[in-house]
C-alpha positions as CSV (number, residue, x, y, z in Angstrom):
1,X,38.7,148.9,68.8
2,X,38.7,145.9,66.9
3,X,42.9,145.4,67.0
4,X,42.7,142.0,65.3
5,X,40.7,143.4,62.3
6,X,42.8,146.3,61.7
7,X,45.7,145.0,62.2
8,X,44.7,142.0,59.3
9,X,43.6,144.7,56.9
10,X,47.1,146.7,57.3
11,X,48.9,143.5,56.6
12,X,47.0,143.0,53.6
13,X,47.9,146.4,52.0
14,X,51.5,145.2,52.3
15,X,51.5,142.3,50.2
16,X,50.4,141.2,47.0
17,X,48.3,137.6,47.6
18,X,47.4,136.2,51.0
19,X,46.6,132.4,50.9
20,X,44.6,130.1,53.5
21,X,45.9,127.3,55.1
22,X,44.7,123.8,55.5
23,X,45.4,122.9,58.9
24,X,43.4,124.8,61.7
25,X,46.0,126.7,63.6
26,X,43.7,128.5,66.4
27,X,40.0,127.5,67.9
28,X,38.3,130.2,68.7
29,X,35.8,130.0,71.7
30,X,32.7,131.9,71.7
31,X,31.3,132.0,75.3
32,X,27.9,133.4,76.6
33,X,29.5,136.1,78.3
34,X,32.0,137.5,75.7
35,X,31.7,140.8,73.9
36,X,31.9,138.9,70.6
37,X,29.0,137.7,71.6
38,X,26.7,140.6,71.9
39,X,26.6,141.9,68.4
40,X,25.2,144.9,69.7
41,X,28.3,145.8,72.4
42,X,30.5,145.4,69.4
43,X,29.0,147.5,66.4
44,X,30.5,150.8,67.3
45,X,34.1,149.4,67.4
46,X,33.2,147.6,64.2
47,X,32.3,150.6,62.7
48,X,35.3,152.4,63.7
49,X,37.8,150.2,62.2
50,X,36.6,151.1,58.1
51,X,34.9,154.6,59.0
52,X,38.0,156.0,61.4
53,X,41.2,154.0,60.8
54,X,40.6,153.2,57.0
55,X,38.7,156.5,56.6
56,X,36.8,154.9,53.9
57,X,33.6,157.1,54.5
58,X,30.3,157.1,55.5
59,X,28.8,155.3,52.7
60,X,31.5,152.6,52.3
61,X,31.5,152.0,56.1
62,X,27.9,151.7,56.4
63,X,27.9,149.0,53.3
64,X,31.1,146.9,55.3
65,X,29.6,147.3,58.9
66,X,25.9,145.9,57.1
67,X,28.0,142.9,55.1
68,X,29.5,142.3,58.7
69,X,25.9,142.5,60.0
70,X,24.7,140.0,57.4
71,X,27.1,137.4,57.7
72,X,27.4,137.4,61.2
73,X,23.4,136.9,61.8
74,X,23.5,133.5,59.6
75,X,27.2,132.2,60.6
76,X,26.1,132.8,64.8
77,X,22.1,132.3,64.2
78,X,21.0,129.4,66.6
């Protein structure tokens, strides 16, 4: 399961306002040989996190796992 994503959207339903912050706190590495890095290894966890632990439905989840699709095709595109 995605832990990190679930665990951000059950923060957020606690509190009012999140804000960003300026200086970068964590680098994230993306390696060859990651899961993150094969989109296609990772779409049914994705998927589980609105569709299971949000229980947002099936046409709610679909539209958030394809705006997860989208953006991650141009922001990992090489």
């Amino acid at each position: 399961m995605r832990d990190d994503y679930a665990y951000w959207l059950k923060m957020f339903k606690d509190i009012f306002v999140g804000y960003g912050h300026i200086e970068i706190l964590v680098d994230y590495r993306m390696r060859k040989s990651s899961v993150t890095n094969n989109k296609m290894k990772v779409i049914k966890p994705q998927w589980n996190v609105p569709y299971r632990v949000e229980k947002l439905g099936l046409i709610k989840s679909a539209y958030y796992l394809g705006c997860w699709a989208w953006i991650s095709y141009f922001k990992y595109r090489k």
